[in-house]
C-alpha positions as a printed NumPy array, in Angstrom:
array([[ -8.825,   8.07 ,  11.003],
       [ -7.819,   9.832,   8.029],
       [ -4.641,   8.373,   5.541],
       [ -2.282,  10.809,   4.077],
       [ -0.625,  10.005,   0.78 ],
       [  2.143,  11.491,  -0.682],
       [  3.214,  11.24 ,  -4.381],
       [  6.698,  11.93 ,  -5.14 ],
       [  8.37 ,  10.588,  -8.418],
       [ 11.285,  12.286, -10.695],
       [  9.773,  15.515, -13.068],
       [  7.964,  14.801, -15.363],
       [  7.019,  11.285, -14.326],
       [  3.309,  12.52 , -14.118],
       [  2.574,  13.146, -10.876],
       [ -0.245,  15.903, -11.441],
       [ -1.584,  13.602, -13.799],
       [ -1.89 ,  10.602, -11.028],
       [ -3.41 ,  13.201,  -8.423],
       [ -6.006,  14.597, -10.96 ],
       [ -7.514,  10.765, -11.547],
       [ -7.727,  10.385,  -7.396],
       [ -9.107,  13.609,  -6.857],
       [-11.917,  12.816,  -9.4  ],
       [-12.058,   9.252,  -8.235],
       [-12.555,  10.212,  -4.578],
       [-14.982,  12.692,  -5.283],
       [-16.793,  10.549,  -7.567],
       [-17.179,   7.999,  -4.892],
       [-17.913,  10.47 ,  -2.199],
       [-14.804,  11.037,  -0.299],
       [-13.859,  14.946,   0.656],
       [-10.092,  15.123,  -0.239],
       [ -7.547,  18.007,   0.318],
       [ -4.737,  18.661,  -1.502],
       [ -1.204,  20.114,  -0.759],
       [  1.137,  20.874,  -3.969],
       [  4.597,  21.697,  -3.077],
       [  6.951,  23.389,  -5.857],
       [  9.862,  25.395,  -5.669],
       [  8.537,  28.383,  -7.813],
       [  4.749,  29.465,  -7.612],
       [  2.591,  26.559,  -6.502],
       [ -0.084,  28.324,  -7.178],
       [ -0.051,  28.107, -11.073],
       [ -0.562,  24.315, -10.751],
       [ -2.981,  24.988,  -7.682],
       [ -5.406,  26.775, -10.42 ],
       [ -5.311,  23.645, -12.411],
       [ -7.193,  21.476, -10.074],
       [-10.199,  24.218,  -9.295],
       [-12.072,  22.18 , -12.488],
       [-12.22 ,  19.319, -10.259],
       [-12.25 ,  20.366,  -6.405],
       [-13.041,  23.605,  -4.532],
       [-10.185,  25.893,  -4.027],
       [-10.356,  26.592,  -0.088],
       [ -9.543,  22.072,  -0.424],
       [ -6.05 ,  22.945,  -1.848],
       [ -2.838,  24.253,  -0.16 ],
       [ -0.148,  25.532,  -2.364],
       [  3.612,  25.795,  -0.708],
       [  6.106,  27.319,  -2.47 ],
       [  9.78 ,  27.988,  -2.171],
       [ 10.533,  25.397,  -0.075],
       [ 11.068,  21.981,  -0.108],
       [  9.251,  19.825,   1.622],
       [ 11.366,  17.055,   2.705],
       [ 13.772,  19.734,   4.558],
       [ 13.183,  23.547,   4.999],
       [  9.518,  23.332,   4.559],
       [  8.404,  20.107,   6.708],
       [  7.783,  22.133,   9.331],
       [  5.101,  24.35 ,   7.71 ],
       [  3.726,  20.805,   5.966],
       [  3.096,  19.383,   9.318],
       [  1.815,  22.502,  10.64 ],
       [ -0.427,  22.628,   7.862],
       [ -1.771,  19.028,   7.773],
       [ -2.517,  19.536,  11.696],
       [ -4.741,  22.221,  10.79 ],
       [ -6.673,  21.03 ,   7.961],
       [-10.465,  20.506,   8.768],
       [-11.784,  17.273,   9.68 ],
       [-14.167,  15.612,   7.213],
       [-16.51 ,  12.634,   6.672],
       [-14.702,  10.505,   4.439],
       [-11.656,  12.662,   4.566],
       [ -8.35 ,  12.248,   3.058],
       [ -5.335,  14.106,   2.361],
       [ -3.158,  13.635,  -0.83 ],
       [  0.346,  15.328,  -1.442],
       [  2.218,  15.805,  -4.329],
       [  5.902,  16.849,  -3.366],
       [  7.859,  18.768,  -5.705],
       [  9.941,  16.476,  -8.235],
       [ 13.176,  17.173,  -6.804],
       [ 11.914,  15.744,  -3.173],
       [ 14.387,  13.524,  -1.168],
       [ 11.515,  11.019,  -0.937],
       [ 13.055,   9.212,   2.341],
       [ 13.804,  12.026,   4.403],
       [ 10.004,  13.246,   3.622],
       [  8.898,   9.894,   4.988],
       [ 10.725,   9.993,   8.022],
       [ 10.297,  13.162,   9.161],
       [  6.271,  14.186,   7.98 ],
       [  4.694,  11.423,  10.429],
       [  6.568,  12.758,  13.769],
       [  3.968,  15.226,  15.244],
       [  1.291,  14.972,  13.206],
       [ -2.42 ,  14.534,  15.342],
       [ -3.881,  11.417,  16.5  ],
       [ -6.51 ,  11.725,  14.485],
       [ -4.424,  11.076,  10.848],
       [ -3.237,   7.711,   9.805],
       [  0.939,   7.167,   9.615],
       [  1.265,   8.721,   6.092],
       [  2.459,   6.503,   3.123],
       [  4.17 ,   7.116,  -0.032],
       [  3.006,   6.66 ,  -3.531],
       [  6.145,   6.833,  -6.1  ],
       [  5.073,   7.85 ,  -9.697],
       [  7.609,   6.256, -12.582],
       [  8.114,   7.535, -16.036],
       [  8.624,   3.698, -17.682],
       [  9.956,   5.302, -20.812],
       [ 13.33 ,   7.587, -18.942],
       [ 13.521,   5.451, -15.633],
       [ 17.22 ,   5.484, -15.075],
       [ 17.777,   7.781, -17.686],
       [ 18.533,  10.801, -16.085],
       [ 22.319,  11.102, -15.924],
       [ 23.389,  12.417, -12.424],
       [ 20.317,  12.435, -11.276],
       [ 19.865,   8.735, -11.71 ],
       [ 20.149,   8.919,  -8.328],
       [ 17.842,  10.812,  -6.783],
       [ 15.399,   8.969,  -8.899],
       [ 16.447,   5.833,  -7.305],
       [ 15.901,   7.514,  -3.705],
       [ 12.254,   8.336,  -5.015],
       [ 10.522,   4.414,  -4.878],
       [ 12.528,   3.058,  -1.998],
       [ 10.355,   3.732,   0.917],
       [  7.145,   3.947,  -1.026],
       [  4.205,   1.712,  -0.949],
       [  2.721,   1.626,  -4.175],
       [  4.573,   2.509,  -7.18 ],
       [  2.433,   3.092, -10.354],
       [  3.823,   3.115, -13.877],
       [  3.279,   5.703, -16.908],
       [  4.238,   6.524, -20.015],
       [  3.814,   2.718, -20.976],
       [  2.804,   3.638, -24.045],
       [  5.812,   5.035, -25.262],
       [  7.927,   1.754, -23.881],
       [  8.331,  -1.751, -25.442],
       [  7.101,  -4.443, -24.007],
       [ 10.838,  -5.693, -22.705],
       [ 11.781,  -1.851, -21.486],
       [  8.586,  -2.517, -19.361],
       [  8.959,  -5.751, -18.192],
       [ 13.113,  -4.779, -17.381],
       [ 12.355,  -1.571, -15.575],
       [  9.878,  -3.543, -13.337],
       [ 12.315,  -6.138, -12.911],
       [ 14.147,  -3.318, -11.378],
       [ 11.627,  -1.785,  -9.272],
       [ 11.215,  -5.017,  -7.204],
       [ 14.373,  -5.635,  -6.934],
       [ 15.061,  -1.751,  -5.272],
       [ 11.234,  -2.408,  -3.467],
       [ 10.315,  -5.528,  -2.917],
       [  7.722,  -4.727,  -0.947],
       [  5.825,  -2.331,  -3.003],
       [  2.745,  -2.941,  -5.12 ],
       [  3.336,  -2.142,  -8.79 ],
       [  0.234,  -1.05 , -10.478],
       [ -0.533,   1.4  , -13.393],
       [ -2.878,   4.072, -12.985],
       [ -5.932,   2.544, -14.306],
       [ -5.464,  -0.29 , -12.135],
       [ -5.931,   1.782,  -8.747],
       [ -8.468,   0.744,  -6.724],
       [ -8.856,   4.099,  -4.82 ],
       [-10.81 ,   2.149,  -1.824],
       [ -7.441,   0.383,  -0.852],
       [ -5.4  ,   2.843,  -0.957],
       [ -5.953,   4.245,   2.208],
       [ -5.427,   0.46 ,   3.795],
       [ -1.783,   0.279,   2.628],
       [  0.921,   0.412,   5.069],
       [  3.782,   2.23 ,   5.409],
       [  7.262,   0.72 ,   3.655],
       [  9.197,  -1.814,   5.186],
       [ 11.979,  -1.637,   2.58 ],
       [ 15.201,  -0.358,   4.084],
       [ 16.491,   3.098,   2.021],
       [ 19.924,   3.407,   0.643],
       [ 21.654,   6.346,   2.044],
       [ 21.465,   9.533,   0.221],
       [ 23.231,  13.295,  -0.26 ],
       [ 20.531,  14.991,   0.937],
       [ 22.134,  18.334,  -0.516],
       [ 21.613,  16.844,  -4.645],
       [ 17.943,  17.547,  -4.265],
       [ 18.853,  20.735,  -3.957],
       [ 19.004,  22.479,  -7.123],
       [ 18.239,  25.85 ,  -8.115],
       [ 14.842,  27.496,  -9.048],
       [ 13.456,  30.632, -10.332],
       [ 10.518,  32.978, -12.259],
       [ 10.016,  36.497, -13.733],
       [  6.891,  38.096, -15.577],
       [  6.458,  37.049, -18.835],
       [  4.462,  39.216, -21.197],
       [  1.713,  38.673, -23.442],
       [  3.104,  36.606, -26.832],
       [  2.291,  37.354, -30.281],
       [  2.374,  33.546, -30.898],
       [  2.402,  29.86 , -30.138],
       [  5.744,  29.733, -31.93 ],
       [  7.01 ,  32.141, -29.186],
       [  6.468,  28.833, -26.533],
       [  8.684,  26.747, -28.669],
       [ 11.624,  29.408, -29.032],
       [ 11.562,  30.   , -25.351],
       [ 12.227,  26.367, -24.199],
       [ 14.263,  25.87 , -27.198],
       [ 16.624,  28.441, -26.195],
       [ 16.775,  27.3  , -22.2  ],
       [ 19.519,  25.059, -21.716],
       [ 18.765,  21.775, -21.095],
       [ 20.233,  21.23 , -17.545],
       [ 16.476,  23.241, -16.7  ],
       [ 14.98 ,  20.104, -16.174],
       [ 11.276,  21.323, -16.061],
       [ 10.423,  24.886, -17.92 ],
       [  7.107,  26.   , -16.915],
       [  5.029,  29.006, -18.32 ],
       [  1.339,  30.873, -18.186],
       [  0.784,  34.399, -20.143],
       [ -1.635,  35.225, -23.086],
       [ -1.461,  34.287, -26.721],
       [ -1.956,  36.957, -29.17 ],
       [ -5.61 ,  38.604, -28.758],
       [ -7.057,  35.636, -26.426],
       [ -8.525,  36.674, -23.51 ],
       [ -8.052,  33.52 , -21.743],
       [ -4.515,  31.952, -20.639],
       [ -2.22 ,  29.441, -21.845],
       [ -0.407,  27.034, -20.009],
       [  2.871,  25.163, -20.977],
       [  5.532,  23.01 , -19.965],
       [  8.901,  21.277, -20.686],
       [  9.174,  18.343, -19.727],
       [ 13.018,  16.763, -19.021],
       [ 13.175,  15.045, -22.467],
       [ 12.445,  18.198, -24.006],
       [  8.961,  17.818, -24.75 ],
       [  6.685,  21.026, -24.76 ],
       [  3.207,  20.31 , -24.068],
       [  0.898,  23.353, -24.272],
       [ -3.082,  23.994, -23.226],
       [ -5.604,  26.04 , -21.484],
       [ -5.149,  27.552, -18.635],
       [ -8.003,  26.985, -16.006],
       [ -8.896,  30.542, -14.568],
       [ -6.243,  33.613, -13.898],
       [ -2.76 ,  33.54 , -12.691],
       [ -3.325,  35.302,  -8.873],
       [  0.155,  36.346,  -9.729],
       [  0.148,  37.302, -13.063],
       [  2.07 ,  35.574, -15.956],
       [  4.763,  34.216, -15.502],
       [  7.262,  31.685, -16.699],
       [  9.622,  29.443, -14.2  ],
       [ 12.528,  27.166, -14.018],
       [ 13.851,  23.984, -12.26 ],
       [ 17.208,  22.641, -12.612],
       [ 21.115,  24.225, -12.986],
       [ 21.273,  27.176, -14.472],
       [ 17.932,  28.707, -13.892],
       [ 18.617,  32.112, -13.743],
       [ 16.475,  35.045, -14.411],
       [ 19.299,  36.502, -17.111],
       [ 18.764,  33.253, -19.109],
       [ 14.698,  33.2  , -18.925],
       [ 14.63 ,  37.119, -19.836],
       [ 16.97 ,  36.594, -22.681],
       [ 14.8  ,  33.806, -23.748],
       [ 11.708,  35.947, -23.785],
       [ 13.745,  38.742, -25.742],
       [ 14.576,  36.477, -28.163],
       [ 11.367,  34.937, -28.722],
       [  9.53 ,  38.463, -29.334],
       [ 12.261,  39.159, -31.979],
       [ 11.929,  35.942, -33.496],
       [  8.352,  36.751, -33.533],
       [  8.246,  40.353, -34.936],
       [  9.959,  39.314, -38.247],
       [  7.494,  36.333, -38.425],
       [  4.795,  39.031, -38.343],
       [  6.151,  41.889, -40.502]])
């Protein structure tokens, strides 16, 4: 039978990052994985960033809906219908805004005999666990019905912020393993069962928040990246972004994390879709991200005069 696994975990946490090392893992140790991102605006852009690692017709993008709600429907549809494989296995990574219970208790009803009752990995950001104002809450929801929860950005935490958020973790899910990435044994994870731990209720509605995307032109500079999230408010909790820089004929990629951290690199292949730059969080608007982009060519004309 095959296992499903989902990873959900707050933006930012590092999910991509977590399904990048199984993908290579699995495939490394012969296993034929397929993948299904779910985002709010253009799944695809993130899609493109795992063709380095596994064949493209092995990866679903969904976008515009969520997953735990509107779109479970079309997830379970989809999972029915993927291709059955020696060594198989199908890994998730729900959009970071995911009500991570709701996606657990509705994604197993219906799905074939042939899968596995899917379980949850939760991915959490050691340094900002708990830190995320009103949406402390959501990130709560995120670990309580998972199985495994596996820790990152430990670098960037003491010794006693890591030791106190795990304190907390256990205490929220007692019954999930606690592991960081390196310490994965890909083999097992298929073997792990689904949560016992009872969830909290939860507004379903507050992982609702708005989205969107317009074109974004060619920039005359990396400086431009750093004006444009600079001048997005900060209740966009993830800024994302793909155009061209200057005379480079290949694309950039960047992102803004909910800290306010812009990290920027190569793009792998062509935007189907063209360039574009995207927003999740209150207050994503398209008025806001075109003023941004106005503002950023300005900026960069009298650089460059």
């Amino acid at each position: 039978m095959e296992a499903i696994i989902t990873i959900v975990g707050f933006l930012g946490a590092g999910k991509t990052t977590l399904l990048k090392h199984l993908i290579a893992n699995y495939i490394a140790n012969g296993w034929n994985p397929f993948i299904v991102l779910n985002d709010y605006e253009n799944a695809t852009l993130d899609a493109l960033q795992l063709t380095d690692k596994i064949d493209s017709n092995w990866i679903k993008p969904l976008t515009g809906s969520c997953i735990c709600c509107s779109g479970i429907h079309e997830l379970r549809n989809y999972v029915n219908q993927i291709p059955e494989r020696t060594k198989g296995i199908t890994l998730i990574e729900a959009n970071g805004t995911s009500d991570a219970c709701s996606l657990m208790e509705f994604l197993g009803v219906g799905l074939h005999d042939r899968f596995l009752p899917p379980i949850q990995i939760s991915v959490v950001d050691v340094k900002n666990w708990q830190k995320r104002g009103e949406h402390n809450e959501l990130e709560l929801n995120q670990i309580q019905v998972s199985s495994l929860i596996v820790l990152t950005h430990l670098s960037k935490a003491s010794e006693i912020r890591q030791n106190f958020v795990i304190g907390e973790l256990k205490k929220l899910n007692p019954y999930a393993k606690i592991l960081t990435m390196d310490a994965i044994d890909i083999s097992l994870l298929p073997e792990l069962l689904p949560s016992k731990n009872t969830a909290s209720k939860f507004e379903h509605q507050k992982t609702h928040w708005a989205s969107c995307s317009t074109d974004l032109p060619n920039l005359p500079d990396v400086k431009c990246i750093d004006d444009i999230c600079n001048a997005l408010p900060k209740s966009i909790l993830r800024v994302k972004g793909c155009t061209k820089i200057g005379n480079e004929n290949k694309h950039t990629y960047f992102e803004r994390n909910p800290d306010g951290e812009v990290f920027i690199r190569p793009f792998n292949g062509t935007p189907t879709t063209g360039s574009k730059l995207l927003t999740i969080g209150p207050k994503s608007e398209i008025t806001l991200l075109k003023k941004a982009i106005k503002e950023s060519l300005y900026n960069a004309s009298l650089r460059l005069s």
